[in-house]
C-alpha beads as a LAMMPS data file, in Angstrom:
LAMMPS data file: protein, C-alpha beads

167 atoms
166 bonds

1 atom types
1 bond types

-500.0 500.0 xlo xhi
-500.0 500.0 ylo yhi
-500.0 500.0 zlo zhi

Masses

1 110.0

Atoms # bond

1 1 1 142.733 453.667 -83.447
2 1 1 142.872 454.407 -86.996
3 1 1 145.191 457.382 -87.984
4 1 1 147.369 457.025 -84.989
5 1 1 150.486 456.948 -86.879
6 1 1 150.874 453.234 -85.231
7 1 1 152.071 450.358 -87.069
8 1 1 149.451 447.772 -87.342
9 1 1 151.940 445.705 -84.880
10 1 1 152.424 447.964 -82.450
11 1 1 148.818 448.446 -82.098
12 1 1 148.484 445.081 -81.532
13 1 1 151.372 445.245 -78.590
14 1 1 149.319 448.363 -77.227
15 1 1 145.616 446.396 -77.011
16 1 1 147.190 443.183 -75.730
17 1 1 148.826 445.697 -72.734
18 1 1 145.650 447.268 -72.412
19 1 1 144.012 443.436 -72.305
20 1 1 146.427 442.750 -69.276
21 1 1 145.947 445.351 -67.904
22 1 1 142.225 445.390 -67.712
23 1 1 140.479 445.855 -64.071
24 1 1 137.395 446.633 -63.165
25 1 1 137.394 450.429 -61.670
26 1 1 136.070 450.933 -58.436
27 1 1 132.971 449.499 -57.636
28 1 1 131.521 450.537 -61.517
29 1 1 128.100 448.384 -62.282
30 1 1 128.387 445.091 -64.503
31 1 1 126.874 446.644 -67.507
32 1 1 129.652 449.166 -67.511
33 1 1 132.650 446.592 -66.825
34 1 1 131.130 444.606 -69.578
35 1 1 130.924 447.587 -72.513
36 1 1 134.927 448.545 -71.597
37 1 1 135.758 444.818 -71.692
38 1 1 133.424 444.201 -75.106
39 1 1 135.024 447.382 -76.757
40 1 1 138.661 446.075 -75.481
41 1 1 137.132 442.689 -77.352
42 1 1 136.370 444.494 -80.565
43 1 1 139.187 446.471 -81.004
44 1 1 141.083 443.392 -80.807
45 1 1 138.991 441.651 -83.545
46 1 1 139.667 444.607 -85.886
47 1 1 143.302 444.197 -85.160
48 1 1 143.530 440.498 -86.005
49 1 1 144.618 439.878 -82.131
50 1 1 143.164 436.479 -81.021
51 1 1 142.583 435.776 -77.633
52 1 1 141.276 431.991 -76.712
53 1 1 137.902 432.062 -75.293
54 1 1 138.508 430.389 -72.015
55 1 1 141.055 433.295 -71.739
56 1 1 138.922 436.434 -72.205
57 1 1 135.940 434.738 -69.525
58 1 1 138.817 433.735 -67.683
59 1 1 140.217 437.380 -67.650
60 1 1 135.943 439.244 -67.315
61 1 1 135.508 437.347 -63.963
62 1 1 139.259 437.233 -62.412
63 1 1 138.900 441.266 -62.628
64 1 1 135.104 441.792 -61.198
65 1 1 135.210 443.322 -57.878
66 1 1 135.628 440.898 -54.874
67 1 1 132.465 441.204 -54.026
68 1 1 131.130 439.432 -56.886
69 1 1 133.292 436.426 -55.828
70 1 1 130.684 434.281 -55.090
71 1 1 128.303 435.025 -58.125
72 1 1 131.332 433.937 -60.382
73 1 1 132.221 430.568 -58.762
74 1 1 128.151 430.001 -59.549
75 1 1 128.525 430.596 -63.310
76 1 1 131.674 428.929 -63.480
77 1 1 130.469 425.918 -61.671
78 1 1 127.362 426.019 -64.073
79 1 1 128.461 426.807 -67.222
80 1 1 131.387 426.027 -69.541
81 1 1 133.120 428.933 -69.356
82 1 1 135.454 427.158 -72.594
83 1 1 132.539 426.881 -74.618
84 1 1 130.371 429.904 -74.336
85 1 1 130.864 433.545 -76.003
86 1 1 132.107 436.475 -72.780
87 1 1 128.129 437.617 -73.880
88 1 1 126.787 434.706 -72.686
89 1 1 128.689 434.832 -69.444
90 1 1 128.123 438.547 -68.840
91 1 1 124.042 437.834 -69.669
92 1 1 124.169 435.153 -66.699
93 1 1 126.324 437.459 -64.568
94 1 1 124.017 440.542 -65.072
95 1 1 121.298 438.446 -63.425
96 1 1 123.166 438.486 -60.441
97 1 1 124.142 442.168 -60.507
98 1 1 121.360 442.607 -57.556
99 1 1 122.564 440.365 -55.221
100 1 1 126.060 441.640 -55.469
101 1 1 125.183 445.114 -54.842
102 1 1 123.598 443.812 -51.929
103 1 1 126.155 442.508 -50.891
104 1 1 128.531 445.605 -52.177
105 1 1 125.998 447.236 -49.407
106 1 1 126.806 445.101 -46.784
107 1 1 130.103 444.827 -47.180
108 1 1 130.484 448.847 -46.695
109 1 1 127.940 449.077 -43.709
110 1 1 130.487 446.906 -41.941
111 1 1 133.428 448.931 -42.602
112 1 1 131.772 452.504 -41.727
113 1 1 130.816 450.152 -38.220
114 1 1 134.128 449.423 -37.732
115 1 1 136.279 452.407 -35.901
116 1 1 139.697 451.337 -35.544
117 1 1 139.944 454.616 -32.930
118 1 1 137.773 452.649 -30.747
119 1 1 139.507 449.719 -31.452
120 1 1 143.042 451.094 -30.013
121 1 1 140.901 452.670 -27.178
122 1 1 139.250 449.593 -26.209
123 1 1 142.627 447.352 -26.387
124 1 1 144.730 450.412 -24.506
125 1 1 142.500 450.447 -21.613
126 1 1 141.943 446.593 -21.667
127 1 1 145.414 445.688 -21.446
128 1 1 147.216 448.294 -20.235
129 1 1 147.870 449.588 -16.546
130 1 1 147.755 453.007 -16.276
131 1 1 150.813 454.746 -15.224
132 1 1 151.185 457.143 -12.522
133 1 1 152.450 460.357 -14.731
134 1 1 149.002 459.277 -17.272
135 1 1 146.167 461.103 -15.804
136 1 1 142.896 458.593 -16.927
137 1 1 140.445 459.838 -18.926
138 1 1 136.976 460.490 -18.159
139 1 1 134.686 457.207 -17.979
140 1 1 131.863 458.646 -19.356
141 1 1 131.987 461.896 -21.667
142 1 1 128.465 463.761 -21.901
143 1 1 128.680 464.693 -25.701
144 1 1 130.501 462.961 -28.740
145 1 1 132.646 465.477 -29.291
146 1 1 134.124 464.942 -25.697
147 1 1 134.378 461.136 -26.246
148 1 1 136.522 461.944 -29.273
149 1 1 138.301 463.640 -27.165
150 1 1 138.442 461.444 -24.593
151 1 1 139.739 458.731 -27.174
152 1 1 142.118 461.204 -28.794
153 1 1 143.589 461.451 -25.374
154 1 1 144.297 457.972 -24.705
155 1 1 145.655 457.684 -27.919
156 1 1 148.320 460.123 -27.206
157 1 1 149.176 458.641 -24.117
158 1 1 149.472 455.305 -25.272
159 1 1 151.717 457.047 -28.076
160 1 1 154.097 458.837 -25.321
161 1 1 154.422 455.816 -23.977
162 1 1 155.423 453.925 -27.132
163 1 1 157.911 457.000 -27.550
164 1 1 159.436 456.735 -23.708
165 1 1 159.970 452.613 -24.356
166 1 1 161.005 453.258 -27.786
167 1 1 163.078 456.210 -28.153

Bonds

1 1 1 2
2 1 2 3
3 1 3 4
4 1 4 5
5 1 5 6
6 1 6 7
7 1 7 8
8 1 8 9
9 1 9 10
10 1 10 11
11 1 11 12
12 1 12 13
13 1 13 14
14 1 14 15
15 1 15 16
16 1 16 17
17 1 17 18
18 1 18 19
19 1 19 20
20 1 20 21
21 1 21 22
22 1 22 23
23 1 23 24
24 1 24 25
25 1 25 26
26 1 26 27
27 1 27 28
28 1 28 29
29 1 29 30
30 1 30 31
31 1 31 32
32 1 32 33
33 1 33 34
34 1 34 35
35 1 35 36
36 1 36 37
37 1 37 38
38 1 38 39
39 1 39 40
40 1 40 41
41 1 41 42
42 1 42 43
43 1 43 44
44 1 44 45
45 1 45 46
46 1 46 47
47 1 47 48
48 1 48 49
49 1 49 50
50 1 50 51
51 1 51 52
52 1 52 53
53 1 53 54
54 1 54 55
55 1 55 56
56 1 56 57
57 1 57 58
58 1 58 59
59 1 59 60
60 1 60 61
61 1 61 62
62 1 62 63
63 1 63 64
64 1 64 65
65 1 65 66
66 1 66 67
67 1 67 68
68 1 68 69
69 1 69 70
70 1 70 71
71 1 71 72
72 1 72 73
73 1 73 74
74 1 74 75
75 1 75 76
76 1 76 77
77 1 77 78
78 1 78 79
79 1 79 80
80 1 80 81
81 1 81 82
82 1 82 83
83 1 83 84
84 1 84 85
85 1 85 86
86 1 86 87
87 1 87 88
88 1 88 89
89 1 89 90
90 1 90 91
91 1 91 92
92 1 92 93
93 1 93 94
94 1 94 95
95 1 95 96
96 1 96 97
97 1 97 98
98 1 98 99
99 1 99 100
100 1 100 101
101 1 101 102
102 1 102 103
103 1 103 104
104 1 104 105
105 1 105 106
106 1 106 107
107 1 107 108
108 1 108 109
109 1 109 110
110 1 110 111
111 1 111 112
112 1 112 113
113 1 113 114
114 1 114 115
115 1 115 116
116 1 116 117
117 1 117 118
118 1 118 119
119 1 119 120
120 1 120 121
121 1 121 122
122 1 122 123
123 1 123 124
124 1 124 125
125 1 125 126
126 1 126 127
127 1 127 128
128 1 128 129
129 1 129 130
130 1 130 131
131 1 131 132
132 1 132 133
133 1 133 134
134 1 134 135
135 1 135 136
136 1 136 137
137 1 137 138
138 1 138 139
139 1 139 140
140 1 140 141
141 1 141 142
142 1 142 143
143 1 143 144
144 1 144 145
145 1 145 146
146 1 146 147
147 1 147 148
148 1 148 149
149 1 149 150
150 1 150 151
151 1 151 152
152 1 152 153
153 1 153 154
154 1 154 155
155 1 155 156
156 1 156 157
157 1 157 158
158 1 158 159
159 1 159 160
160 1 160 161
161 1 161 162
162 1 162 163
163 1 163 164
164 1 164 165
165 1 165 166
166 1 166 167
């Protein structure tokens, strides 16, 4: 940050936005969270900015992924979080780190399950009666490419039909 042409203030201003600011990004391992957020940490020592410690653990677990939800409540429940150093928290949660990407695992195995085309197919042909001028589709298509079809189809009926009610 040296050299930056920054007054030592407005460096400050700039790391305490960058503090607030701070997420994790994407679905980015502990270890790597941890050496953005202990940089971000450092940089702020250098500057003189103090941040309470209850704020900074506060701030390293609010901004995990959800999926580490669970793992946090432990350490906070177990540990006090006012007392001990953001390494002493991130040492406890990187013992964790293969559970959550278990449950990362899980978590995106259920979404790639979940086809919301099959969803609106399945509801469309559940609750709604079939209309004279809507030929039905085929009950049983021989290859996947003619189920897609077949879905695509009843979606675009059930999307005329939206579009005749709704004009």
């Amino acid at each position: 940050m040296q050299g930056s042409g920054r007054t030592p203030q407005q460096r400050k201003e700039d790391l305490f936005d960058e503090y607030e600011c701070f997420r994790a990004i994407g679905n980015e391992s502990i270890h790597d969270y941890f050496v953005r957020f202990y940089k971000l940490v450092n940089d702020m020592k250098i500057t003189q900015l103090e941040i309470l410690t209850h704020q900074m653990n506060t701030k390293l677990f609010n901004n995990l992924p959800s999926y580490w939800a669970k793992y946090v409540t432990n350490v906070k429940q177990n540990m006090d979080i006012s007392s001990k150093s953001y390494v002493d928290i991130y040492t406890h949660l990187k013992a964790y780190e293969p559970h959550a990407k278990k449950t990362l695992l899980k978590l995106e195995k259920s979404f790639s399950l979940a086809d919301p085309l099959a969803y609106v197919a399945h509801t469309n042909t559940t609750t709604a009666k079939p209309s004279p001028s809507t030929p039905s589709p085929q009950t049983a298509a021989q290859t996947p490419n003619e189920a897609m079809m077949a879905t695509m189809s009843q979606i675009a009926n059930l999307l005329s039909g939206f579009h005749k009610q709704f004009p």
